[in-house]
NUKOL-180916 format. One record per atom (N, C-alpha, C, O): residue number from 1; residue in one letter; atom name; x negated, y negated, z. Coordinates in nm, 2 decimals, padded with zeros to 4 digits. Example, Ala and Ser with C-alpha at 12.3 -4.5 7.8 and 13.67 -1.06 7.14 Angstrom:
<lotis>
1  A  N  -01.32  00.57  00.78
1  A  CA  -01.23  00.45  00.78
1  A  C  -01.32  00.33  00.78
1  A  O  -01.42  00.33  00.85
2  S  N  -01.28  00.22  00.71
2  S  CA  -01.37  00.11  00.71
2  S  C  -01.29  00.00  00.79
2  S  O  -01.34  -00.11  00.80
</lotis>
This chain:
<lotis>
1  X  N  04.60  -01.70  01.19
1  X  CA  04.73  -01.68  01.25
1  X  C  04.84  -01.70  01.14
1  X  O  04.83  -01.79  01.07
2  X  N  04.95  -01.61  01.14
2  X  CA  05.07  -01.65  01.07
2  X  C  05.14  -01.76  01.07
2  X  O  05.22  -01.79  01.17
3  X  N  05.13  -01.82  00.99
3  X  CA  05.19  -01.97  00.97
3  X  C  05.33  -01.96  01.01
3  X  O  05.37  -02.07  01.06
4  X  N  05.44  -01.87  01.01
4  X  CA  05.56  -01.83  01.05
4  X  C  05.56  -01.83  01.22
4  X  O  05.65  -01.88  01.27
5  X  N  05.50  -01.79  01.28
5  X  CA  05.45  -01.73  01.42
5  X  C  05.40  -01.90  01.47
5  X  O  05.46  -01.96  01.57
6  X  N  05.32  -01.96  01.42
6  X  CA  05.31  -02.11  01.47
6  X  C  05.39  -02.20  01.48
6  X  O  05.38  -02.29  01.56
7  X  N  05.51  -02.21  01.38
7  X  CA  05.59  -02.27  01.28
7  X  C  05.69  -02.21  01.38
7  X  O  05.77  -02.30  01.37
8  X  N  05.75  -02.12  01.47
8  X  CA  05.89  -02.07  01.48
8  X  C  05.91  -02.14  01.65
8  X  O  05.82  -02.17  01.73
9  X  N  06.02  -02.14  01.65
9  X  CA  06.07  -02.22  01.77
9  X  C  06.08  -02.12  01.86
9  X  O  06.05  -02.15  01.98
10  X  N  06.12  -02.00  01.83
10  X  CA  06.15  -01.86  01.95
10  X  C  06.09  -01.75  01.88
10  X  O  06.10  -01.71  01.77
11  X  N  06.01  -01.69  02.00
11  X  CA  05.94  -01.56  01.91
11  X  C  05.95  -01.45  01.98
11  X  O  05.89  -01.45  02.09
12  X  N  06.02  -01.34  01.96
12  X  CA  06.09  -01.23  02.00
12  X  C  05.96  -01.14  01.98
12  X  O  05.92  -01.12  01.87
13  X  N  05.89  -01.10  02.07
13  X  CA  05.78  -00.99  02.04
13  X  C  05.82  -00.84  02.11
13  X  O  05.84  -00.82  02.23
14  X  N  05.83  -00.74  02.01
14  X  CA  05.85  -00.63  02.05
14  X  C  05.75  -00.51  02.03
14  X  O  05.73  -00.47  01.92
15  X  N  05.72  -00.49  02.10
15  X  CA  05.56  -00.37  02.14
15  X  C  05.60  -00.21  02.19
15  X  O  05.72  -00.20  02.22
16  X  N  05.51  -00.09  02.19
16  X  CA  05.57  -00.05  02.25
16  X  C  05.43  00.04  02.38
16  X  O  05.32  -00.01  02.41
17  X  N  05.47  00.15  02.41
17  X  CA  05.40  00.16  02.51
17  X  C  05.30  00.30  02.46
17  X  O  05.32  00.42  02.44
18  X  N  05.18  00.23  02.46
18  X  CA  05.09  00.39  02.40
18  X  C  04.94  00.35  02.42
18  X  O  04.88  00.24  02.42
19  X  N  04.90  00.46  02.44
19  X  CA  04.71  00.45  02.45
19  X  C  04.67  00.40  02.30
19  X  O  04.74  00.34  02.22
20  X  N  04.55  00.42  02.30
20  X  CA  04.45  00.36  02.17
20  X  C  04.35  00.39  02.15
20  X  O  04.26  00.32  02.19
21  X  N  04.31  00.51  02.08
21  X  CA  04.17  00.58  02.09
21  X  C  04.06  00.49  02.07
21  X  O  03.95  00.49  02.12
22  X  N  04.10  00.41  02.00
22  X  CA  03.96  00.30  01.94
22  X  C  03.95  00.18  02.04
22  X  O  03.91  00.17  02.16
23  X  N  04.00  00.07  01.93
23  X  CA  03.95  -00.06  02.01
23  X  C  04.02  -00.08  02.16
23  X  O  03.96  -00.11  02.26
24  X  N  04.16  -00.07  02.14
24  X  CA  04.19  -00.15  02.29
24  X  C  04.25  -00.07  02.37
24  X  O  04.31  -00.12  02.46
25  X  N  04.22  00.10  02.36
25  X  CA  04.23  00.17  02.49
25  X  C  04.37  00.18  02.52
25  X  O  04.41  00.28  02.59
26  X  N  04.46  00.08  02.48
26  X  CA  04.63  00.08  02.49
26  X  C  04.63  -00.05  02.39
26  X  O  04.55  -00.14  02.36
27  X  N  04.78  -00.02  02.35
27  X  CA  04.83  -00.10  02.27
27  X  C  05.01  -00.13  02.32
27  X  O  05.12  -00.07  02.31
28  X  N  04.96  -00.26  02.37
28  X  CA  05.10  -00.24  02.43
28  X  C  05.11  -00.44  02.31
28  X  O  05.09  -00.48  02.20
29  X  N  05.16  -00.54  02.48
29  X  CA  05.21  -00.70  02.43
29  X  C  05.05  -00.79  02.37
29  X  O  05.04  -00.84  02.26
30  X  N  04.95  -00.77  02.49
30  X  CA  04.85  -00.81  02.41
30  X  C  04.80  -00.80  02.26
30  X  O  04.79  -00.89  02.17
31  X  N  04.76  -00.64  02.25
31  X  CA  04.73  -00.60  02.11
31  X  C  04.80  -00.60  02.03
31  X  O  04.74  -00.55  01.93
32  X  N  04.91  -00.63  02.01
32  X  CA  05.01  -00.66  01.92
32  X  C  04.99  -00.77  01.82
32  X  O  05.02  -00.77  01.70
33  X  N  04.92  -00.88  01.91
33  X  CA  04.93  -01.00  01.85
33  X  C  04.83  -00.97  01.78
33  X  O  04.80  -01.08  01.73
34  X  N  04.71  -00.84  01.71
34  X  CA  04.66  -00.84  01.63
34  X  C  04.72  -00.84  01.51
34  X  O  04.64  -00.83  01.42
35  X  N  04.85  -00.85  01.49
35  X  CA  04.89  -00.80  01.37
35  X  C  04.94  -00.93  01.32
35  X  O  05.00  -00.93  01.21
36  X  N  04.93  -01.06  01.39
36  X  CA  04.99  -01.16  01.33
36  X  C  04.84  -01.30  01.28
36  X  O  04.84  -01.42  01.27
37  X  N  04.74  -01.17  01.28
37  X  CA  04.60  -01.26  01.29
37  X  C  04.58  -01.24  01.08
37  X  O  04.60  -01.13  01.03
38  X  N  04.54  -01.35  01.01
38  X  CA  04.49  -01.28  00.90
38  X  C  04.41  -01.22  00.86
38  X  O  04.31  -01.22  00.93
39  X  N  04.41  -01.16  00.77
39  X  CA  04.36  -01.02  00.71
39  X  C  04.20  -01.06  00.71
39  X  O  04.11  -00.99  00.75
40  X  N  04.19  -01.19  00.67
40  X  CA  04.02  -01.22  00.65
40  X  C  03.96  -01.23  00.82
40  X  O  03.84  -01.28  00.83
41  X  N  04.01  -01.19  00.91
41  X  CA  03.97  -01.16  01.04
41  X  C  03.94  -01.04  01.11
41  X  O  03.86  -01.00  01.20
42  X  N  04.05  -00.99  01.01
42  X  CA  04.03  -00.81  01.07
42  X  C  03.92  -00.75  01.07
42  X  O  03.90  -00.66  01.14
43  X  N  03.81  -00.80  00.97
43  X  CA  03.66  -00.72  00.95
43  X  C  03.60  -00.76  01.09
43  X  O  03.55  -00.67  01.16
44  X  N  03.61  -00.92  01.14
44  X  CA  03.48  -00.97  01.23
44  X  C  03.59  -00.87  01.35
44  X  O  03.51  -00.83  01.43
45  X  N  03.72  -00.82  01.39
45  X  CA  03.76  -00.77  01.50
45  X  C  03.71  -00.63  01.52
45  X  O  03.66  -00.58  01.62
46  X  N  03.75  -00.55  01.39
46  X  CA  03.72  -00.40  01.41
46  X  C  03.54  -00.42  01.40
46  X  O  03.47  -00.37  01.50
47  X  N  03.49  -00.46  01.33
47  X  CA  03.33  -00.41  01.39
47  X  C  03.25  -00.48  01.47
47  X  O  03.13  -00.48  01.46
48  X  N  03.34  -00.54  01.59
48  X  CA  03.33  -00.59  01.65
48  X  C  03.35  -00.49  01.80
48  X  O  03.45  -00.49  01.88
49  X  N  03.25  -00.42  01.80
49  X  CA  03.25  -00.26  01.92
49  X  C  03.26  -00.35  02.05
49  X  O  03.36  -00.33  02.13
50  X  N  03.15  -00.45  02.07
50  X  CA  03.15  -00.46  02.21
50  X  C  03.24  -00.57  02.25
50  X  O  03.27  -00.58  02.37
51  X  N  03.28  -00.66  02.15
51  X  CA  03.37  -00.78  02.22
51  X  C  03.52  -00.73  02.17
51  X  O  03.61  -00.81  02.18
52  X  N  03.54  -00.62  02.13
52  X  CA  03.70  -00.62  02.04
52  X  C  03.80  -00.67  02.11
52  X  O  03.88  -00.75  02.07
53  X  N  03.80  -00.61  02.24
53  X  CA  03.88  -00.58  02.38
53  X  C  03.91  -00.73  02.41
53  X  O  04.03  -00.76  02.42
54  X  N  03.79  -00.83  02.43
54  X  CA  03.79  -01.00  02.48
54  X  C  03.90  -01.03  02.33
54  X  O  04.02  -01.06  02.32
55  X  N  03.83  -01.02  02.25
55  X  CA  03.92  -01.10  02.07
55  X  C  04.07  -01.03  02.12
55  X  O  04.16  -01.11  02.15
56  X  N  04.09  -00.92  02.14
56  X  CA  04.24  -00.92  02.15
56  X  C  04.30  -01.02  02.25
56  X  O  04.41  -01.07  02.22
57  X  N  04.26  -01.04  02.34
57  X  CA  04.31  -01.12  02.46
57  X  C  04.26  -01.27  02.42
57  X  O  04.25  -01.36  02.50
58  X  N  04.22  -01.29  02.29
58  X  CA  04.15  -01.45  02.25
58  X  C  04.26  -01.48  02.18
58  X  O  04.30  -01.60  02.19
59  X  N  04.32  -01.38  02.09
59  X  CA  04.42  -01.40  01.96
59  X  C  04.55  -01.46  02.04
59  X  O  04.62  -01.55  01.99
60  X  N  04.57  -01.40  02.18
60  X  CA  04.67  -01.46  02.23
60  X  C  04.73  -01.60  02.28
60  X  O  04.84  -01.64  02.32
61  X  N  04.59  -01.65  02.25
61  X  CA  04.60  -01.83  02.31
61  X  C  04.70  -01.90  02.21
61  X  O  04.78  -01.97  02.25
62  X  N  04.68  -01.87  02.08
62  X  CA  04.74  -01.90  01.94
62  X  C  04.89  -01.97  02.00
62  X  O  04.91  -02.09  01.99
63  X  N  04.98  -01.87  02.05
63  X  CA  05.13  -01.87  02.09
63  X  C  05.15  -01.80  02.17
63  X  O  05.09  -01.71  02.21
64  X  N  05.29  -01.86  02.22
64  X  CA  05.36  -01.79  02.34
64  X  C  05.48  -01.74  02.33
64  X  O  05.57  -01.82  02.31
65  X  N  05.51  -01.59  02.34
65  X  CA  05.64  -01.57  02.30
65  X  C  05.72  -01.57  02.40
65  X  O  05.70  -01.53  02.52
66  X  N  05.84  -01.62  02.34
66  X  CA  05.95  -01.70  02.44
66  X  C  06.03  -01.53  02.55
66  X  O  06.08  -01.51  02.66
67  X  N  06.01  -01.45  02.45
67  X  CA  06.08  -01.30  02.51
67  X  C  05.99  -01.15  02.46
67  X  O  05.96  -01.13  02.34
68  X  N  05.94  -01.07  02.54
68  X  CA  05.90  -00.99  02.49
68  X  C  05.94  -00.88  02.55
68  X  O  05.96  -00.88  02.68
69  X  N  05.97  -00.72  02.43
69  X  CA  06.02  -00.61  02.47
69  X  C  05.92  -00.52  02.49
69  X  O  05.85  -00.52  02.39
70  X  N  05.89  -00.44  02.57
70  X  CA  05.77  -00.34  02.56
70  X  C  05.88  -00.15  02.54
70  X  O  05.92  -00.09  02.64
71  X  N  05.89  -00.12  02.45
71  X  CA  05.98  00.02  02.41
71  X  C  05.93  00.14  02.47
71  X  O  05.89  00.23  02.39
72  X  N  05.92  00.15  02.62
72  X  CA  05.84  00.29  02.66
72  X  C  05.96  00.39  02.66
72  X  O  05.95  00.47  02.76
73  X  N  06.09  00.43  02.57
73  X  CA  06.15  00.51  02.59
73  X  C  06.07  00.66  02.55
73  X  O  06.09  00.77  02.61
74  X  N  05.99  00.65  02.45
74  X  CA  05.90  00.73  02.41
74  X  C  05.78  00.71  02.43
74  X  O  05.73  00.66  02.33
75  X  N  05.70  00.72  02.53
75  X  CA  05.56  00.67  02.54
75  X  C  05.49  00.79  02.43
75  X  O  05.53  00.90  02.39
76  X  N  05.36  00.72  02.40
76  X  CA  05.24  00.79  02.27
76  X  C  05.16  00.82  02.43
76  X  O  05.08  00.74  02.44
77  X  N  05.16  00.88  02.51
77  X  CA  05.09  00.94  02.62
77  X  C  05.16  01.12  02.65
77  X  O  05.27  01.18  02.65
78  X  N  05.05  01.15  02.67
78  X  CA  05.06  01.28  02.73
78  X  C  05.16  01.27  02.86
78  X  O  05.12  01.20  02.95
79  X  N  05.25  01.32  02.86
79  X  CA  05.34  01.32  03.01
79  X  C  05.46  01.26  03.02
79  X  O  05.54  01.27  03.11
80  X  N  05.46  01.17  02.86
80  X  CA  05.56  01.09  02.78
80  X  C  05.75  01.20  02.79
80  X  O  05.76  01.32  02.83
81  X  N  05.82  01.13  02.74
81  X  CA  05.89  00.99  02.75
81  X  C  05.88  00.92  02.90
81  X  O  05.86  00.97  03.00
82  X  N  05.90  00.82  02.89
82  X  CA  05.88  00.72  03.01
82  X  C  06.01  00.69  03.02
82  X  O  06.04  00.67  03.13
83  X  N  06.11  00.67  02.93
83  X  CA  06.26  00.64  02.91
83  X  C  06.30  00.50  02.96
83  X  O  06.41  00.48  03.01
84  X  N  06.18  00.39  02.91
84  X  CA  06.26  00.28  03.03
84  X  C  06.18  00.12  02.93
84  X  O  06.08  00.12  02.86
85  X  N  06.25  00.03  02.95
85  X  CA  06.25  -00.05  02.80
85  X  C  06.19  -00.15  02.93
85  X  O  06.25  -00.16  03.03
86  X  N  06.06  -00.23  02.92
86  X  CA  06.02  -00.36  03.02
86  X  C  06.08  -00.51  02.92
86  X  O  06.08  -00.51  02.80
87  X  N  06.11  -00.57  02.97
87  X  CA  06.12  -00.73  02.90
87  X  C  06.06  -00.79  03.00
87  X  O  06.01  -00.74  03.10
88  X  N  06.04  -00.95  02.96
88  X  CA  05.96  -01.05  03.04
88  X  C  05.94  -01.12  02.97
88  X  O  06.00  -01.10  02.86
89  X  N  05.85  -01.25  02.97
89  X  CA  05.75  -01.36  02.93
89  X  C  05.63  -01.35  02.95
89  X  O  05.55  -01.43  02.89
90  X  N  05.59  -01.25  03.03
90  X  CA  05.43  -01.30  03.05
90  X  C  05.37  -01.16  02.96
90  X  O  05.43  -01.06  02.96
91  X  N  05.25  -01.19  02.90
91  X  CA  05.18  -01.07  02.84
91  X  C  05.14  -00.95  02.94
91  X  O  05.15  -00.83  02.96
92  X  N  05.08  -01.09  02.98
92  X  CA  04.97  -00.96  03.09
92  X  C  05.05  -00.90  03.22
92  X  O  05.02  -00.79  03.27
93  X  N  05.14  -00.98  03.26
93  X  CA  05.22  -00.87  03.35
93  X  C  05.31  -00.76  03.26
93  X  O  05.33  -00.65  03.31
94  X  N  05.37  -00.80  03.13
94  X  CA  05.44  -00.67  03.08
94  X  C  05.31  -00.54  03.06
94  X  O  05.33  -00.42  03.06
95  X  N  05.16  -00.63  03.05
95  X  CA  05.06  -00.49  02.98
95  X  C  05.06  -00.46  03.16
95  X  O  05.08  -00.34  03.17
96  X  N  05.05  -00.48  03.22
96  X  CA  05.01  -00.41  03.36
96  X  C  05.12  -00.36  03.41
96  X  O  05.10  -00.30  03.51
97  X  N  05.21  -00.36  03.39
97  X  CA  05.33  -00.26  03.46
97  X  C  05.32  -00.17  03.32
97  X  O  05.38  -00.07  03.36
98  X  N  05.29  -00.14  03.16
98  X  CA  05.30  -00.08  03.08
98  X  C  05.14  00.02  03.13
98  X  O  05.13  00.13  03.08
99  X  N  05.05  -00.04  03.22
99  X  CA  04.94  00.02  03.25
99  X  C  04.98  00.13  03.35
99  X  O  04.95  00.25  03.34
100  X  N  05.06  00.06  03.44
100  X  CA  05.08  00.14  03.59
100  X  C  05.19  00.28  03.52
100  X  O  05.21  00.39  03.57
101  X  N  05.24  00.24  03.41
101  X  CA  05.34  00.36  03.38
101  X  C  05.25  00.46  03.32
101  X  O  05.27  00.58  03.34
102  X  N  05.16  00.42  03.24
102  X  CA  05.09  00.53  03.19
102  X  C  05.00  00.61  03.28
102  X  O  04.97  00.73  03.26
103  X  N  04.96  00.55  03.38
103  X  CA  04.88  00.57  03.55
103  X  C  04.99  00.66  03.59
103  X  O  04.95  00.76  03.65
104  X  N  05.11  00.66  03.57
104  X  CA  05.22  00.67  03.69
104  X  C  05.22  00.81  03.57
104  X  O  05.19  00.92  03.63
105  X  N  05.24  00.82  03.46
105  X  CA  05.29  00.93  03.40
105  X  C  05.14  01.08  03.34
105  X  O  05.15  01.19  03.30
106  X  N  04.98  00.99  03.38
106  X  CA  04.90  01.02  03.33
106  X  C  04.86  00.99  03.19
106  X  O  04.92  01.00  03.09
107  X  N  04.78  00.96  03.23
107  X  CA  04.69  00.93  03.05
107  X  C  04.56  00.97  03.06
107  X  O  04.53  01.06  03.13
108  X  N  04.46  00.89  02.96
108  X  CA  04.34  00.93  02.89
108  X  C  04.22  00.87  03.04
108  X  O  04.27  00.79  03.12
109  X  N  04.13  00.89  03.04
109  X  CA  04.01  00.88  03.09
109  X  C  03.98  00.73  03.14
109  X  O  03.94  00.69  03.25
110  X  N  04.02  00.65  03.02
110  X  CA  03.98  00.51  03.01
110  X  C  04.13  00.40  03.10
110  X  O  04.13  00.30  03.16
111  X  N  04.25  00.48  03.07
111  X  CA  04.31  00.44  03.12
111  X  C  04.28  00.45  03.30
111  X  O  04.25  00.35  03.36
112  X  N  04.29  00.59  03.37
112  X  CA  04.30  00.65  03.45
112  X  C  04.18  00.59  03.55
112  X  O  04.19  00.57  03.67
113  X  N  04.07  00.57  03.47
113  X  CA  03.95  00.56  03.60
113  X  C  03.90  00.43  03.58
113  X  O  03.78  00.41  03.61
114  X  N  03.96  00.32  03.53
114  X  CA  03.97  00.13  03.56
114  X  C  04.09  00.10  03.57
114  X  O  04.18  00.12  03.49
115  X  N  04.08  00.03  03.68
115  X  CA  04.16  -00.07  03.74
115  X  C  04.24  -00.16  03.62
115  X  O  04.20  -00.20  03.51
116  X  N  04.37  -00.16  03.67
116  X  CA  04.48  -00.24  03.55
116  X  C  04.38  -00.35  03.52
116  X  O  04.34  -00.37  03.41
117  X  N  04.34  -00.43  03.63
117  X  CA  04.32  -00.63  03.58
117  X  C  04.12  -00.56  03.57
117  X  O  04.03  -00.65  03.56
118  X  N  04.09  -00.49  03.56
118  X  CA  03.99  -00.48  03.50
118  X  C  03.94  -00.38  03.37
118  X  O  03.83  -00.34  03.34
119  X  N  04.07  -00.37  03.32
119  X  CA  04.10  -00.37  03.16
119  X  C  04.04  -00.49  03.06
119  X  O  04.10  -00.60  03.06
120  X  N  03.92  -00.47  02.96
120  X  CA  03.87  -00.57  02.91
120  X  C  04.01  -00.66  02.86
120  X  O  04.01  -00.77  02.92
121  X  N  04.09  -00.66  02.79
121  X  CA  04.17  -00.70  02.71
121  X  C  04.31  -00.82  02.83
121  X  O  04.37  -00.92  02.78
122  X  N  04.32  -00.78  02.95
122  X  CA  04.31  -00.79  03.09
122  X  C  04.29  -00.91  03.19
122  X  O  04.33  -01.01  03.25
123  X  N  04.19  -00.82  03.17
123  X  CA  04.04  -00.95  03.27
123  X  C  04.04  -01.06  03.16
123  X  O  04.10  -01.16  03.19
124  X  N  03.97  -01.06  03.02
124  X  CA  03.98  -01.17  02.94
124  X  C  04.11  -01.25  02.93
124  X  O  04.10  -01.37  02.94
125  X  N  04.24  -01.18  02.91
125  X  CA  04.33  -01.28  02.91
125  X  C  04.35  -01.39  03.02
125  X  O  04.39  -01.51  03.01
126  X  N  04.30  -01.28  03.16
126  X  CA  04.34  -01.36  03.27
126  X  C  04.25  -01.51  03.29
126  X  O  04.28  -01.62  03.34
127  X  N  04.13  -01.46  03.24
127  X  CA  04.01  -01.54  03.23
127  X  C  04.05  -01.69  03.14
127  X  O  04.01  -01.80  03.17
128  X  N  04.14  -01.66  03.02
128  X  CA  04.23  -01.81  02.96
128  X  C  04.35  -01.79  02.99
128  X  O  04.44  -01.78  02.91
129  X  N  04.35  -01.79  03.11
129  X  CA  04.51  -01.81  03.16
129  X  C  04.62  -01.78  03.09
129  X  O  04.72  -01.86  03.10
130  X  N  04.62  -01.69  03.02
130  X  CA  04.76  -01.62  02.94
130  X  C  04.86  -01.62  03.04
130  X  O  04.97  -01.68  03.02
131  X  N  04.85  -01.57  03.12
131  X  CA  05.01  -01.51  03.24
131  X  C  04.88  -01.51  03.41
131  X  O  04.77  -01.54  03.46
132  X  N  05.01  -01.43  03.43
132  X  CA  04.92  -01.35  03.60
132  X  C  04.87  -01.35  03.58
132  X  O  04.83  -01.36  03.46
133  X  N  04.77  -01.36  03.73
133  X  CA  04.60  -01.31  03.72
133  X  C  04.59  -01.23  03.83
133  X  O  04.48  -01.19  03.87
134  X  N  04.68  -01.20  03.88
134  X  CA  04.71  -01.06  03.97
134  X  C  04.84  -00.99  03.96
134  X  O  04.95  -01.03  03.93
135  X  N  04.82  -00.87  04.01
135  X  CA  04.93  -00.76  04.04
135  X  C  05.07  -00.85  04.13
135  X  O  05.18  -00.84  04.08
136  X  N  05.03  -00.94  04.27
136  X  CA  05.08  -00.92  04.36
136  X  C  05.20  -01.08  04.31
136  X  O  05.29  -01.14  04.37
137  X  N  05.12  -01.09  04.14
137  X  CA  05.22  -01.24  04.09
137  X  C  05.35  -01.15  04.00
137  X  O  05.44  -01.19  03.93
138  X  N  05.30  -01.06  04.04
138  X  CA  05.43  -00.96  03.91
138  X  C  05.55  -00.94  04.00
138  X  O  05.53  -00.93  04.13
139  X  N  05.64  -00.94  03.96
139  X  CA  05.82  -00.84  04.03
139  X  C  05.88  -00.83  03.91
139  X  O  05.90  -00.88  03.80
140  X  N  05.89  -00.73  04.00
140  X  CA  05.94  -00.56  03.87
140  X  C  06.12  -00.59  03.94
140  X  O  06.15  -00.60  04.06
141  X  N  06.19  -00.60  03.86
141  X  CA  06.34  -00.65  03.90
141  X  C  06.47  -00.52  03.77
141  X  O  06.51  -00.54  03.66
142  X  N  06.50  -00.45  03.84
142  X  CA  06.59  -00.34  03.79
142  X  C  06.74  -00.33  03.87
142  X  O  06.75  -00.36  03.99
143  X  N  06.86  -00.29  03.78
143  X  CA  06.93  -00.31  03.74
143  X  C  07.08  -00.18  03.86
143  X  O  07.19  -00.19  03.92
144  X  N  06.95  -00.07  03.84
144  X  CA  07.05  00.05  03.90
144  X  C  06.93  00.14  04.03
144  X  O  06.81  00.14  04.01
145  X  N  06.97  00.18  04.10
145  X  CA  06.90  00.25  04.20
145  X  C  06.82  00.36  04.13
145  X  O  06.71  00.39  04.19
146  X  N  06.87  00.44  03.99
146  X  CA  06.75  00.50  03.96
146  X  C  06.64  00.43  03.89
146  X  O  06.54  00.49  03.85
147  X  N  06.63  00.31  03.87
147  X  CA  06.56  00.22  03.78
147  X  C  06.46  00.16  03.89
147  X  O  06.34  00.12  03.87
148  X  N  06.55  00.14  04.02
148  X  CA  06.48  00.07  04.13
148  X  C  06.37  00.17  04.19
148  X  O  06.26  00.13  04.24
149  X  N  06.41  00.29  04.19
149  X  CA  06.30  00.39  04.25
149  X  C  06.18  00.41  04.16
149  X  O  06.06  00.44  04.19
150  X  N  06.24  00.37  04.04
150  X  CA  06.11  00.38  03.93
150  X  C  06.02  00.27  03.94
150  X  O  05.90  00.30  03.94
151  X  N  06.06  00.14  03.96
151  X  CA  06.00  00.02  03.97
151  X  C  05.90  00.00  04.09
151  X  O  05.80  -00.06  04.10
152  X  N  05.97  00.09  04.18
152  X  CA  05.93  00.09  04.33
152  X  C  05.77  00.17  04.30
152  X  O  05.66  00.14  04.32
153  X  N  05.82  00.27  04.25
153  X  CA  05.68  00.39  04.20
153  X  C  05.57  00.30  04.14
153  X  O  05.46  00.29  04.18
154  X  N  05.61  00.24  04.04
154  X  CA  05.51  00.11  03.97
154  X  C  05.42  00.02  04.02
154  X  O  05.30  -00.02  03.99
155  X  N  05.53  -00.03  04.14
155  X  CA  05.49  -00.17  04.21
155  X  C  05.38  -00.08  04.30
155  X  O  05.27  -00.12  04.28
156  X  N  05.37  00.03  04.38
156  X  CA  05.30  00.09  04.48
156  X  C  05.19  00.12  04.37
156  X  O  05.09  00.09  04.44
157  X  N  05.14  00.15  04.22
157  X  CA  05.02  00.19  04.16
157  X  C  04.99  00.03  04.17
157  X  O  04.90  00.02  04.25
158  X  N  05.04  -00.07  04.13
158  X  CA  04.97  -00.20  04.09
158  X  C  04.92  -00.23  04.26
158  X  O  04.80  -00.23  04.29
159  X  N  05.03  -00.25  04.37
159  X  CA  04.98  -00.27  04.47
159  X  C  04.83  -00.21  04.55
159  X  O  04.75  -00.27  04.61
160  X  N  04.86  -00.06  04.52
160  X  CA  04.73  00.03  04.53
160  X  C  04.64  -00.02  04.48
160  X  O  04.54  -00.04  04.55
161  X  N  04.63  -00.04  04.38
161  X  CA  04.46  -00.10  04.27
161  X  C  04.41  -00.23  04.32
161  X  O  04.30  -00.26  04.35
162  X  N  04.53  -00.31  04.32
162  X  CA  04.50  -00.45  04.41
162  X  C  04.39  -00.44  04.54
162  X  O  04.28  -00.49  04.55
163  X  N  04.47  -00.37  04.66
163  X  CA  04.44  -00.30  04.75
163  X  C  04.23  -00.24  04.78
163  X  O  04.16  -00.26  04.87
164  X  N  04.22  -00.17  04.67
164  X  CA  04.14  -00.10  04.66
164  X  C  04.02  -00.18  04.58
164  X  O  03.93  -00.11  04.53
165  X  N  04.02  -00.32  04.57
165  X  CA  03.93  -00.34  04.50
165  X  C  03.96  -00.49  04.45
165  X  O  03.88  -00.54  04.37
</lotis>
């Protein structure tokens, strides 16, 4: 882990909103924190096929960022722009409302047919208590009535998945 990132008193993490052909299927707050892991780790993560998904949600125990921005003004998804900026504290509720938008706008295969909290990267976080461990601990809190309709749209996919399984 980056000696700066352990060492800092406030840590501003800014991510943004997009799928992931390879390892983690999306790359939103969780997989991010790959990038603050050192270099002599990146080999055991990338050929690491079947656990990659768990190690991204392990890197996270390291630290806790005090504010995090998720940038879906341009989503990397087919159906994109999303036009709308998430903040919060918690990882895993910013990646599950960053899940339900890409649900909400369409995406790839992997996103579309598993369940937000049974996303390996997800389920493992939830599994060491990073943040939430459900949909129904999240609120989605917006600013203007067209923002609230949007959120409203959100909260009904997270609630649905909950719901259903």
């Amino acid at each position: 882990m980056a000696k700066p990132v352990l060492d800092s008193e406030c840590i501003v993490s800014t991510c943004c909103l997009k799928t992931h052909r390879y390892s983690g299927v999306f790359t939103m707050s969780l997989k991010l924190s790959v990038g603050v892991t050192h270099k002599k780790n990146m080999t055991d993560l990338h050929t690491s096929f079947r656990s990659m998904r768990k190690m991204i949600a392990e890197i996270n125990q390291a630290y806790n960022p005090s504010l995090i921005l998720l940038d879906a003004i341009e989503a990397f998804v087919d159906g994109g722009p999303a036009d709308v900026i998430i903040a919060g504290t918690d990882r895993i509720a910013i990646d599950a409302v960053g899940l339900a938008m890409l649900k909400e706008l369409g995406s790839n295969k992997a996103i579309m047919e598993r369940k937000i909290f049974e996303q390996e990267q997800i389920a493992r976080a939830v599994e060491l208590g990073i943040g939430v461990s459900k949909s129904e601990e999240i609120e989605i809190v917006a600013d203007d009535e067209e923002s609230r309709r949007y959120a409203d749209k959100l909260i009904k996919i997270l609630q649905q998945e909950s719901r259903t399984g």
